[in-house]
N, C-alpha and C positions, 0 to 999 in steps of 0.2 A: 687933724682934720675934725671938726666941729660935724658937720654933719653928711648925707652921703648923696652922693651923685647921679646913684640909682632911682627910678620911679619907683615905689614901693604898692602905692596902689593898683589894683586891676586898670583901673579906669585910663591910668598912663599909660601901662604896658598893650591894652588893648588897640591904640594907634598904631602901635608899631608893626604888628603882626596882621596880614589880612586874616579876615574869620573864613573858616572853612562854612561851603554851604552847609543848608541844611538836606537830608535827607530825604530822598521822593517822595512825595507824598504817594504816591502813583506807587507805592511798592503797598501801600497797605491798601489790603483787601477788603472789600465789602464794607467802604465807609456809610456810614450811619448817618443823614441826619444833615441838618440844614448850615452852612458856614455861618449864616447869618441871624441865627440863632441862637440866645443865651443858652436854649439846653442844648446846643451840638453838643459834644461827646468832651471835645479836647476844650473846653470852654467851663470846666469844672471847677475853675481857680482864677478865673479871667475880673479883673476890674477894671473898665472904659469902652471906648468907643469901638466896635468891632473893625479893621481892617475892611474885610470880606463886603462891606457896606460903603466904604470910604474910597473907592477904586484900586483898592487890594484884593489881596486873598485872604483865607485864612493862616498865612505863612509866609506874606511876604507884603512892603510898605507899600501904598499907591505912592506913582511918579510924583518926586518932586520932595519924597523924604529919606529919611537915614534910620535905617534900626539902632538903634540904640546896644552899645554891645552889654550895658548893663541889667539884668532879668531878674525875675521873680521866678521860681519853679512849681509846679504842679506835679501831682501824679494821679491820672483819669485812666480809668477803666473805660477800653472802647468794645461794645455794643455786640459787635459784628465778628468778632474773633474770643470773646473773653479775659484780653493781656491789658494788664495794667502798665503805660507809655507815660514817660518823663516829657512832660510839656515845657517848654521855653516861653515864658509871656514876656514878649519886648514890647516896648512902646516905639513907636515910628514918629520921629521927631523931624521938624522943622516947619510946620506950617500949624495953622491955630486950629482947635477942637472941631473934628468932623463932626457933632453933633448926630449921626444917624447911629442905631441899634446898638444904644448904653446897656452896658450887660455890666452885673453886679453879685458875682459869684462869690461869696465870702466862707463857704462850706472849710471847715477847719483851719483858717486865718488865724493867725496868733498876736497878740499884738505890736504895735509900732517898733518897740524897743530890739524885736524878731526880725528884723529889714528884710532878711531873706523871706520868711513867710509870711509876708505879711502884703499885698498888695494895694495897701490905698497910699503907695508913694508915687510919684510924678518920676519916673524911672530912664528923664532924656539927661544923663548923664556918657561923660565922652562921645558925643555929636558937636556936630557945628551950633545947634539951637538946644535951648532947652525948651521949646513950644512942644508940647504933646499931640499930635494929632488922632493917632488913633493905635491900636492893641493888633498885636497878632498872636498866633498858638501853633512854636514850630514847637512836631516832635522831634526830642532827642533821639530814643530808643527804648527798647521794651523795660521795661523794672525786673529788675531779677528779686529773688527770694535768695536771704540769708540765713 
């Protein structure tokens, strides 16, 4: 056998399996701060068009798109409690650029060759479209110390 059978990349295995949600926003306490806003809290690594503006939220796509199961990751210190939280920046693909509240957060970006940290990629990969519309900022959970 020449070659193998298996999807090897994320981006194939990601069809297969539905994505678990994401976590309540509504558990964290004493949010800070405007969604719609490049300095909200969770917006500290964010590059594009904010959700929250687009008929979203900040953590979920307006009707009509797909999150993208492929992300860029962040880690922001929220305001209101003091814990540093693993952000999830997806793109919400299938419909062409919301064009409202461009936020361009570049605070510790690395470059291109970095993919993982680095967010000035077009990140509608594994969707039905590769059209960008707009960004979201789910959190994953709190960062721990090693």
């Amino acid at each position: 056998m020449v070659g193998s059978t298996l999807p090897l990349l994320p981006v194939a295995r990601a069809a297969d399996d539905p994505r678990l949600p994401p976590p309540d926003d509504a558990a964290l306490k004493g949010e800070v701060g405007d969604p719609k806003s490049c300095s909200y809290w969770r917006h500290c690594a964010i590059d594009g068009f904010l959700c929250a503006c687009c008929g979203g939220s900040q953590s979920a796509c307006p009707p009509g798109t797909e999150m993208s199961p492929v992300t860029w990751i962040g880690t922001c210190r929220h305001p209101g409690d003091g814990k540093d939280y693993i952000i999830s920046y997806n793109d919400c693909c299938g419909q062409s650029l919301c064009l409202r509240c461009r936020c361009t957060r570049t605070e510790g970006e690395k470059p291109v060759y970095f993919t993982s940290k680095n967010n000035d990629l077009l990140w509608c990969f594994g969707t039905k479209s590769r059209a960008v519309n707009c960004s979201v900022a789910v959190v994953l959970g709190v960062a721990t110390k090693s």
